[in-house]
PDB file of N, CA, C and O in Angstrom, chain B, residues numbered from 101:
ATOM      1  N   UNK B 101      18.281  10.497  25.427  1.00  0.00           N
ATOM      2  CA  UNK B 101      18.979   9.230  25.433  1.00  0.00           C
ATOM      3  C   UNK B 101      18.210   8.260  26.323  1.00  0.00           C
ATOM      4  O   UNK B 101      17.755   8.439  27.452  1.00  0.00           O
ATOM      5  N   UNK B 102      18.173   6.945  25.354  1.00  0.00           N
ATOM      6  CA  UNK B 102      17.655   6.252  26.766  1.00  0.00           C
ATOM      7  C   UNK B 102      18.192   5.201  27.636  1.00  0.00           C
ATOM      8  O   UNK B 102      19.395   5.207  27.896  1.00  0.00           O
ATOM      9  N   UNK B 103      17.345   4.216  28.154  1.00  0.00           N
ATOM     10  CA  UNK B 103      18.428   3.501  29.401  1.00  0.00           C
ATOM     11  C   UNK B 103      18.482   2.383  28.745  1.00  0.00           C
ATOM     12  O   UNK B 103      19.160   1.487  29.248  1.00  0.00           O
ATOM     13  N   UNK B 104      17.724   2.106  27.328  1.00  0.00           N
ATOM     14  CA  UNK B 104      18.100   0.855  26.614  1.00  0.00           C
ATOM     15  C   UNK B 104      16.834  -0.299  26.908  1.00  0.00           C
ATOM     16  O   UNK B 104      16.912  -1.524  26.818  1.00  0.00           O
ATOM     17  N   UNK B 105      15.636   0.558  27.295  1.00  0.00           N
ATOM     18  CA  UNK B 105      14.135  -0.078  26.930  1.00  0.00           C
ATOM     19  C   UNK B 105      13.614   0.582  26.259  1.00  0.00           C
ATOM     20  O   UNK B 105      13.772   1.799  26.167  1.00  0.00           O
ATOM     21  N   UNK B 106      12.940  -0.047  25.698  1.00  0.00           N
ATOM     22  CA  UNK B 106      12.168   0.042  23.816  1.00  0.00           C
ATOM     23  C   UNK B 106      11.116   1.021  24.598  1.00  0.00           C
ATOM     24  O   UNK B 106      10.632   0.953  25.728  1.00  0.00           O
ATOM     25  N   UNK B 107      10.975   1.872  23.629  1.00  0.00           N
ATOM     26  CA  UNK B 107       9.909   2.672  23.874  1.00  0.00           C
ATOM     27  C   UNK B 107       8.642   2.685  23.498  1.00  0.00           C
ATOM     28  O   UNK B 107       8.443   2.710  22.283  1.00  0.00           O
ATOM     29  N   UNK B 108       7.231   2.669  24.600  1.00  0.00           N
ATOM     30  CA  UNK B 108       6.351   1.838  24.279  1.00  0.00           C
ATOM     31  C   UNK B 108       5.258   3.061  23.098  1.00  0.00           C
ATOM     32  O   UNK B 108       4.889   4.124  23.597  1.00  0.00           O
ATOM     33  N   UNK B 109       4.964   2.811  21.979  1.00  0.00           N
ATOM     34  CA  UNK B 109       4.234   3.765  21.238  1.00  0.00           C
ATOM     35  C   UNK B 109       2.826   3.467  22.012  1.00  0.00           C
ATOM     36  O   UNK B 109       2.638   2.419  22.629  1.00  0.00           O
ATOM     37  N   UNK B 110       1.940   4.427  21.915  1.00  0.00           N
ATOM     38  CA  UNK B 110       0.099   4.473  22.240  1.00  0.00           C
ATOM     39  C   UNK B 110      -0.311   4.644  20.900  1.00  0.00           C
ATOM     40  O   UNK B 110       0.551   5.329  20.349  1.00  0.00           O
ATOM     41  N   UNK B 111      -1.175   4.363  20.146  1.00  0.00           N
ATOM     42  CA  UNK B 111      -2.261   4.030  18.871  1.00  0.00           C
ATOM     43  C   UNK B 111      -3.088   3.523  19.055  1.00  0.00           C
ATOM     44  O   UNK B 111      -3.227   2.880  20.096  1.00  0.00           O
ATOM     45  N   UNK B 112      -3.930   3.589  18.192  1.00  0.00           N
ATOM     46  CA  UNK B 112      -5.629   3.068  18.021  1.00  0.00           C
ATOM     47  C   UNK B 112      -5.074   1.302  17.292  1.00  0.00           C
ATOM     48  O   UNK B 112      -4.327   1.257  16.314  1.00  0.00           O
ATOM     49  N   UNK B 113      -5.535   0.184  17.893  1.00  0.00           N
ATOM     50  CA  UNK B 113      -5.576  -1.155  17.302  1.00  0.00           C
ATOM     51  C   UNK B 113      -6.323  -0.765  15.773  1.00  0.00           C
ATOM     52  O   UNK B 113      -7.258   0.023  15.629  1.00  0.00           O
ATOM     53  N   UNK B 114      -5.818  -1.337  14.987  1.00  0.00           N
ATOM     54  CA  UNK B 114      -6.109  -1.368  13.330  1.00  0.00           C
ATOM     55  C   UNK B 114      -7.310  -2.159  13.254  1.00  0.00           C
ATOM     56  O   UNK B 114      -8.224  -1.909  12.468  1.00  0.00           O
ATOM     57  N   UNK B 115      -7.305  -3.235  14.176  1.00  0.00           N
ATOM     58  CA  UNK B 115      -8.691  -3.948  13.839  1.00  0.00           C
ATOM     59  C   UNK B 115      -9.696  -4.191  14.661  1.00  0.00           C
ATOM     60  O   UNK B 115     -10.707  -4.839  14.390  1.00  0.00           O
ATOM     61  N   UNK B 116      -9.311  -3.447  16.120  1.00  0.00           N
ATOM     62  CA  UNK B 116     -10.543  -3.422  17.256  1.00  0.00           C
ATOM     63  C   UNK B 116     -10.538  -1.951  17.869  1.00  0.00           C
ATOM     64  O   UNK B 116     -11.144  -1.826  18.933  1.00  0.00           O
ATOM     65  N   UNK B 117     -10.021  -0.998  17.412  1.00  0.00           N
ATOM     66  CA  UNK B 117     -10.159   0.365  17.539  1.00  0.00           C
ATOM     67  C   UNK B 117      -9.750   0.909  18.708  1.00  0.00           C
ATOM     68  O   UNK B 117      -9.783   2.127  18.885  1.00  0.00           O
ATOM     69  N   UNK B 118      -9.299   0.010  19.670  1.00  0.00           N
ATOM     70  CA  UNK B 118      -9.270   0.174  21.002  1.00  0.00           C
ATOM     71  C   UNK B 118      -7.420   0.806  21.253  1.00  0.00           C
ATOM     72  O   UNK B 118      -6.412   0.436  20.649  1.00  0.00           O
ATOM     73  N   UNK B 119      -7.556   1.828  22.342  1.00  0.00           N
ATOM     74  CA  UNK B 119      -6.472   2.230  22.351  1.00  0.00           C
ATOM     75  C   UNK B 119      -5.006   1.277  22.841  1.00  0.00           C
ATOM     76  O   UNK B 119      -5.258   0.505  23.767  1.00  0.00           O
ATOM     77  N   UNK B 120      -4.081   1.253  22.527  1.00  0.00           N
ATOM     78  CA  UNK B 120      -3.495   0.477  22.895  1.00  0.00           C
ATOM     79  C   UNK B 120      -1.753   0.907  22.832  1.00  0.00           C
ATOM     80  O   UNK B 120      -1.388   2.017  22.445  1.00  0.00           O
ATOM     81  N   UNK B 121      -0.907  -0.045  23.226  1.00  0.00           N
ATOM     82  CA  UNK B 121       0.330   0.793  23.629  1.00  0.00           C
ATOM     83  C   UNK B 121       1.100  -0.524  23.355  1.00  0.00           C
ATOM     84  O   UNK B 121       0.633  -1.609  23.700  1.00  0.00           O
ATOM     85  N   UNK B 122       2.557  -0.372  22.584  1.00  0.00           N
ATOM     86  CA  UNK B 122       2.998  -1.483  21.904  1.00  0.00           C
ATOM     87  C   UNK B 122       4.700  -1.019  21.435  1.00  0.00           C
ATOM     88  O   UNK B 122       4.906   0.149  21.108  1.00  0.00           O
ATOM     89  N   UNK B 123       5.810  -2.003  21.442  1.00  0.00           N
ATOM     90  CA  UNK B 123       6.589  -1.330  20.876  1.00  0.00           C
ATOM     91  C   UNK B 123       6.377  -1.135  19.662  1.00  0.00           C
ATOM     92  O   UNK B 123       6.428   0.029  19.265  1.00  0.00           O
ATOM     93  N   UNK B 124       6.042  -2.331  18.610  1.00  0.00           N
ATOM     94  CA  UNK B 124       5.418  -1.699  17.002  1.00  0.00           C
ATOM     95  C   UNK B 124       4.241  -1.564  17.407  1.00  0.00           C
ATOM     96  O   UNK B 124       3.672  -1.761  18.482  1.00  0.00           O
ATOM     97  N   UNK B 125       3.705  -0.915  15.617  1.00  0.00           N
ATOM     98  CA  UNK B 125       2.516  -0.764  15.333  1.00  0.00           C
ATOM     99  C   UNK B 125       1.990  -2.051  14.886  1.00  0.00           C
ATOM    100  O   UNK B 125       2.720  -2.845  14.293  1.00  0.00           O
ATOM    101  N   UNK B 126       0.414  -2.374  15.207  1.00  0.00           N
ATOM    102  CA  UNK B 126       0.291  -3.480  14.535  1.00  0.00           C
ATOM    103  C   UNK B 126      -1.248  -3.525  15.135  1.00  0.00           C
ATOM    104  O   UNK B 126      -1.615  -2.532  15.763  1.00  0.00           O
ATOM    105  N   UNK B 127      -2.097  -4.545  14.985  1.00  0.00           N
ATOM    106  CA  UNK B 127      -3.325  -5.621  16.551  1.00  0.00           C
ATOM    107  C   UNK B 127      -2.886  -5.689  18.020  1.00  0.00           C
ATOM    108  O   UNK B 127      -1.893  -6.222  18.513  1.00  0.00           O
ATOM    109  N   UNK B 128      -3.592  -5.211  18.418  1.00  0.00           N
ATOM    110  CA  UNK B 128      -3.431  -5.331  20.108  1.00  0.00           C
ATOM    111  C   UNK B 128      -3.102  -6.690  20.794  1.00  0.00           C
ATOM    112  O   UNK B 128      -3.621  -7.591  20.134  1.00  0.00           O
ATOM    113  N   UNK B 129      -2.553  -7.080  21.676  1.00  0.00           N
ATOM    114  CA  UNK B 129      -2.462  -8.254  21.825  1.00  0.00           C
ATOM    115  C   UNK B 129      -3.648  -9.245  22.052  1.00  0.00           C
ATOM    116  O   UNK B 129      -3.498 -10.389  21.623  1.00  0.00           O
ATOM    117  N   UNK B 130      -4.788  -8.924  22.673  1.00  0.00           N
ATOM    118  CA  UNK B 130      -6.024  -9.593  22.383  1.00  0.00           C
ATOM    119  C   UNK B 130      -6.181 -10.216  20.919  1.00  0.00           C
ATOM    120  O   UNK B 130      -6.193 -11.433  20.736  1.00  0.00           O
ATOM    121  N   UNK B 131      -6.327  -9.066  19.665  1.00  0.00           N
ATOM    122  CA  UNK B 131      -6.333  -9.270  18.540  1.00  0.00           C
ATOM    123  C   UNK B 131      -5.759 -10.383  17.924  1.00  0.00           C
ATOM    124  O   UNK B 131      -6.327 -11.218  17.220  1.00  0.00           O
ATOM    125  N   UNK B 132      -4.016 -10.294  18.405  1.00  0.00           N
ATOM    126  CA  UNK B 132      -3.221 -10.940  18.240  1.00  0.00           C
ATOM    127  C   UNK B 132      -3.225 -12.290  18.091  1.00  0.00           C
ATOM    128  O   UNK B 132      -3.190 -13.084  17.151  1.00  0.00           O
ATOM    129  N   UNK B 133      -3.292 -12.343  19.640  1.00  0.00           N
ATOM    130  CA  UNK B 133      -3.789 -13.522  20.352  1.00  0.00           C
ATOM    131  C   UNK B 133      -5.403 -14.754  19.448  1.00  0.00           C
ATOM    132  O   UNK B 133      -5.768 -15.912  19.245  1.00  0.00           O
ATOM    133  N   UNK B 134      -5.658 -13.701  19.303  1.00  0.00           N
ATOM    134  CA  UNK B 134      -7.229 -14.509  18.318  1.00  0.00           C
ATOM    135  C   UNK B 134      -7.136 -14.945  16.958  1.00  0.00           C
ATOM    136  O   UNK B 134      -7.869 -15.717  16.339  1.00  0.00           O
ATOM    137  N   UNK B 135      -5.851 -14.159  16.501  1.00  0.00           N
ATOM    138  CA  UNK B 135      -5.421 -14.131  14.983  1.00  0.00           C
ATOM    139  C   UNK B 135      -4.986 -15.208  15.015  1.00  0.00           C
ATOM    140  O   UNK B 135      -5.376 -16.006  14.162  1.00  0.00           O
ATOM    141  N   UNK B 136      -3.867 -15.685  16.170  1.00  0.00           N
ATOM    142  CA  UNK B 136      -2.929 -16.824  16.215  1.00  0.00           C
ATOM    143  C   UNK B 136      -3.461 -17.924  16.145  1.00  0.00           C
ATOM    144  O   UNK B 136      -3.073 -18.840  15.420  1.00  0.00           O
ATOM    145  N   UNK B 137      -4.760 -17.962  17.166  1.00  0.00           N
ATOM    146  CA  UNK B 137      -5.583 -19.133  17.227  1.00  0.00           C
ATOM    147  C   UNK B 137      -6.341 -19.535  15.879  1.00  0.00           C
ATOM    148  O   UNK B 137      -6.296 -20.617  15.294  1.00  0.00           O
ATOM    149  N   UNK B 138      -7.061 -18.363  15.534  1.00  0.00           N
ATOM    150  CA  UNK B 138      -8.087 -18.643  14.109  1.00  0.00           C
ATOM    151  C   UNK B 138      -6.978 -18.720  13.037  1.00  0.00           C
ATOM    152  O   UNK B 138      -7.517 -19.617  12.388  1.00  0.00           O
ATOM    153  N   UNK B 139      -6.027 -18.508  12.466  1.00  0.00           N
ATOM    154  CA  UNK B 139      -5.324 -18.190  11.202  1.00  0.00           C
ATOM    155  C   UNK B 139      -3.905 -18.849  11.215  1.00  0.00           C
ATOM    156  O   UNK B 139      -3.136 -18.985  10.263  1.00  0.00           O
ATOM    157  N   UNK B 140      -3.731 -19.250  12.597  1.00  0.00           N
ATOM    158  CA  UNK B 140      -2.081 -19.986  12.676  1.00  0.00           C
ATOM    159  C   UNK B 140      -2.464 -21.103  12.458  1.00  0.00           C
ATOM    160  O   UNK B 140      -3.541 -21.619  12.756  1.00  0.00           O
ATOM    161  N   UNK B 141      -1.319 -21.652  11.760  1.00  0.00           N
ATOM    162  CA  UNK B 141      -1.071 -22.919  11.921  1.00  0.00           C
ATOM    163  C   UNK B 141       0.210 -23.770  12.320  1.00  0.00           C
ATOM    164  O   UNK B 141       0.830 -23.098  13.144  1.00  0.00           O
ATOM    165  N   UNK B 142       0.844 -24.940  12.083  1.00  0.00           N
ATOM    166  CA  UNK B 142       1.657 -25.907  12.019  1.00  0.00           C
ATOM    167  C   UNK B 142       3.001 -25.322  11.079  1.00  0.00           C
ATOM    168  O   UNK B 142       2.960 -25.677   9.901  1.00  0.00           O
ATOM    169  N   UNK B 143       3.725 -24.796  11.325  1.00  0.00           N
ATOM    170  CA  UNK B 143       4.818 -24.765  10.362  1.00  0.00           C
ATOM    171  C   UNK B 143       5.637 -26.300   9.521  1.00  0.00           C
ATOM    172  O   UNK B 143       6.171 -27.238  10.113  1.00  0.00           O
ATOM    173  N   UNK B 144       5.471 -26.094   7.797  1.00  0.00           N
ATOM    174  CA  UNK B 144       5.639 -26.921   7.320  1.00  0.00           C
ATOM    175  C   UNK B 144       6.804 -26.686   6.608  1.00  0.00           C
ATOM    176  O   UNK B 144       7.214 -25.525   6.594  1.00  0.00           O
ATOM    177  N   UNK B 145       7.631 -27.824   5.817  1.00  0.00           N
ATOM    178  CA  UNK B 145       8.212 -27.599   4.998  1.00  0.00           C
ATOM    179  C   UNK B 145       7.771 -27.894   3.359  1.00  0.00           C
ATOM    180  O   UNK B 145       7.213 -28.940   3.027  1.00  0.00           O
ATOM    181  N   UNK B 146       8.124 -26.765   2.367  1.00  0.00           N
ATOM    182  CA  UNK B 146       7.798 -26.625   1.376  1.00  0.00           C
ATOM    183  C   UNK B 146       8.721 -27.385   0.521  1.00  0.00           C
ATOM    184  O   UNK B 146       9.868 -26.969   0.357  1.00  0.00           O
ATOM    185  N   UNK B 147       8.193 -28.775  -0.196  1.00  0.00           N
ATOM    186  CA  UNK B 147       9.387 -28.789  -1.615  1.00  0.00           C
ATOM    187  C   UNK B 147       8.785 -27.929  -2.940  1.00  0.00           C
ATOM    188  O   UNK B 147       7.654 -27.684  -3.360  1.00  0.00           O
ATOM    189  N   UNK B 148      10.588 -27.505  -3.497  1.00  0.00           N
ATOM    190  CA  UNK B 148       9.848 -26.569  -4.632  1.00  0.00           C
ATOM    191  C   UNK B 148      11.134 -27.007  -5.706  1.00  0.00           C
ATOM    192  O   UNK B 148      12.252 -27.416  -5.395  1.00  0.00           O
ATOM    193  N   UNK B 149      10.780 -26.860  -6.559  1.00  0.00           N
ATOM    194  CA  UNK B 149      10.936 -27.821  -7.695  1.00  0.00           C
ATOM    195  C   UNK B 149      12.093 -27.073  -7.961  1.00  0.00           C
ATOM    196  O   UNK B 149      12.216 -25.874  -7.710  1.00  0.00           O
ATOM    197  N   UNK B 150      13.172 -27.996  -8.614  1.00  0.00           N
ATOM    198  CA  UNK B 150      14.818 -27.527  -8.696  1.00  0.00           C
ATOM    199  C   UNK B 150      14.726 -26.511  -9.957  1.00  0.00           C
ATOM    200  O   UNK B 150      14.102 -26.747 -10.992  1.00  0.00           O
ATOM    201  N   UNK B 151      15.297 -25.607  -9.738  1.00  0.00           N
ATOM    202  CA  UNK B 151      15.100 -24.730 -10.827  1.00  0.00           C
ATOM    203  C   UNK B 151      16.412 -25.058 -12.425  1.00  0.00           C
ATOM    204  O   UNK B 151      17.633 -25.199 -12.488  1.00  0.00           O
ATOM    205  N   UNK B 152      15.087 -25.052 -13.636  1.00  0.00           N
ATOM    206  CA  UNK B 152      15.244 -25.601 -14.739  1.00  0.00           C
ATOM    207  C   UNK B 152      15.514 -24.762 -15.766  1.00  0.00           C
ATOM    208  O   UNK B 152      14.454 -24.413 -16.286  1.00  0.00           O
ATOM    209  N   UNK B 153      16.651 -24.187 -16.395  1.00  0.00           N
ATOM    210  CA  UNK B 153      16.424 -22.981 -17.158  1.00  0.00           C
ATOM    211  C   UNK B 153      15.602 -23.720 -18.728  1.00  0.00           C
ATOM    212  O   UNK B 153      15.476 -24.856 -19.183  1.00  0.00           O
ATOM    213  N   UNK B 154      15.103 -22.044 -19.235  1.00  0.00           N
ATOM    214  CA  UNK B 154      14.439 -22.792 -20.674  1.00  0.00           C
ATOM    215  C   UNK B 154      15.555 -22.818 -21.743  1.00  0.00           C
ATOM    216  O   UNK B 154      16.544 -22.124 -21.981  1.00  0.00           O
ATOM    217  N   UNK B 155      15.052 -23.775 -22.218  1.00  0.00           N
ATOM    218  CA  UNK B 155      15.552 -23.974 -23.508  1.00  0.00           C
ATOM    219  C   UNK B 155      15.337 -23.366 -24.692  1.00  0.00           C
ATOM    220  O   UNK B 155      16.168 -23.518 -25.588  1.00  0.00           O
ATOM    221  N   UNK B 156      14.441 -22.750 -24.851  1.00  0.00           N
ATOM    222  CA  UNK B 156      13.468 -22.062 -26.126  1.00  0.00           C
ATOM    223  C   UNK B 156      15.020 -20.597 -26.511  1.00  0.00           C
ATOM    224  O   UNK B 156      15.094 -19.993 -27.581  1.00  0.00           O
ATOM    225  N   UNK B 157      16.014 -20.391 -25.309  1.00  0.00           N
ATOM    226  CA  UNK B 157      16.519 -19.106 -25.687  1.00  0.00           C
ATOM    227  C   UNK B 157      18.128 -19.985 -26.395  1.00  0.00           C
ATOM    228  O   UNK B 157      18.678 -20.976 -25.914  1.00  0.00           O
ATOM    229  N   UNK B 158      18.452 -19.364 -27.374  1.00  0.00           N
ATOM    230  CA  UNK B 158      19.521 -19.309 -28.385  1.00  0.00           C
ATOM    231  C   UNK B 158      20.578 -19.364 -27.648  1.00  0.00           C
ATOM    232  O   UNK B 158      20.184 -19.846 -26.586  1.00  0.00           O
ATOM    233  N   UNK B 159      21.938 -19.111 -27.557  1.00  0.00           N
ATOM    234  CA  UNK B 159      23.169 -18.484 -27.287  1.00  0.00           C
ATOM    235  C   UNK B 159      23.717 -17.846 -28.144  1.00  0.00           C
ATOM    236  O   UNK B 159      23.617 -18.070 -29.350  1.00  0.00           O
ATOM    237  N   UNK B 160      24.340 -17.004 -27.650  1.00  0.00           N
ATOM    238  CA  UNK B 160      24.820 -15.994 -29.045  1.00  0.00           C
ATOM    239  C   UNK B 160      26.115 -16.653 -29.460  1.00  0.00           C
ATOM    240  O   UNK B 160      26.593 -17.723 -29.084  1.00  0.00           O
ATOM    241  N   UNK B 161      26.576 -15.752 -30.332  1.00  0.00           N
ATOM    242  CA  UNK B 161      27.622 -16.140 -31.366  1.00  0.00           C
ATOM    243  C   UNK B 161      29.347 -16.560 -30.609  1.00  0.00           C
ATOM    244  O   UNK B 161      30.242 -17.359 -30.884  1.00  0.00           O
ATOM    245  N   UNK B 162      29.152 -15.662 -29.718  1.00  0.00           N
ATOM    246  CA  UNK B 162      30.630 -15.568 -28.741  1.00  0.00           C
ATOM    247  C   UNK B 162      30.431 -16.720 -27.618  1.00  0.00           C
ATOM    248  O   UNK B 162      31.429 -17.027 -26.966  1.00  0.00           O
ATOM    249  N   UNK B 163      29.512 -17.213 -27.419  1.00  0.00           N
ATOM    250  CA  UNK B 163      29.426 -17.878 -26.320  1.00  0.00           C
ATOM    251  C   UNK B 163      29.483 -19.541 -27.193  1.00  0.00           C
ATOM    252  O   UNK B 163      29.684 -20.537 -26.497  1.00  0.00           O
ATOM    253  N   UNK B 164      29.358 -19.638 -28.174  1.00  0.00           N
ATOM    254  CA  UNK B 164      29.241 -20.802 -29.158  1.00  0.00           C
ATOM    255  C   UNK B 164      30.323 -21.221 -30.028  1.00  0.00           C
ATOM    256  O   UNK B 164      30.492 -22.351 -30.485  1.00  0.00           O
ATOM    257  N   UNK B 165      31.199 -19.958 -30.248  1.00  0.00           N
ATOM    258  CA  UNK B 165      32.698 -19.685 -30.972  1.00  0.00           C
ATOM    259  C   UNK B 165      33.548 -20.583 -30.583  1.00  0.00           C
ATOM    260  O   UNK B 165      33.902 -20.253 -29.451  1.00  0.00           O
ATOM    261  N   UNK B 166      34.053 -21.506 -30.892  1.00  0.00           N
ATOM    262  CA  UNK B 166      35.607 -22.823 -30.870  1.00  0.00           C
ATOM    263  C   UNK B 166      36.683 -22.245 -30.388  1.00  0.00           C
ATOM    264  O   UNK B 166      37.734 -22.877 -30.292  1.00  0.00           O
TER     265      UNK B 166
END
């Protein structure tokens, strides 16, 4: 049982080989840290187009019935 701190795993970094100790698995924080800089960016917002069903499909007989 524990006292309610995360327990720290030891593994090999995935992309600098170096041993390292982490609650997940993942890049060492160096790694991390370099990823954030080279590959992060600005969080944006996305518009995405209102969704349009097709027309090309029929309705059946019960759904068309008076």
């Amino acid at each position: 049982m524990t006292d309610g701190t995360p327990e720290m795993l030891k593994f090999e970094c995935p992309r600098c080989h170096r041993e390292t100790s982490a609650r997940f698995y993942g890049p060492c924080e160096e790694c991390r840290e370099e990823l954030i800089a080279t590959l992060g960016g600005e969080a944006r917002d996305v518009e995405v187009a209102e969704y349009e069903p097709k027309m090309n499909v029929t309705p059946n007989q019960v759904a068309t019935k008076d």
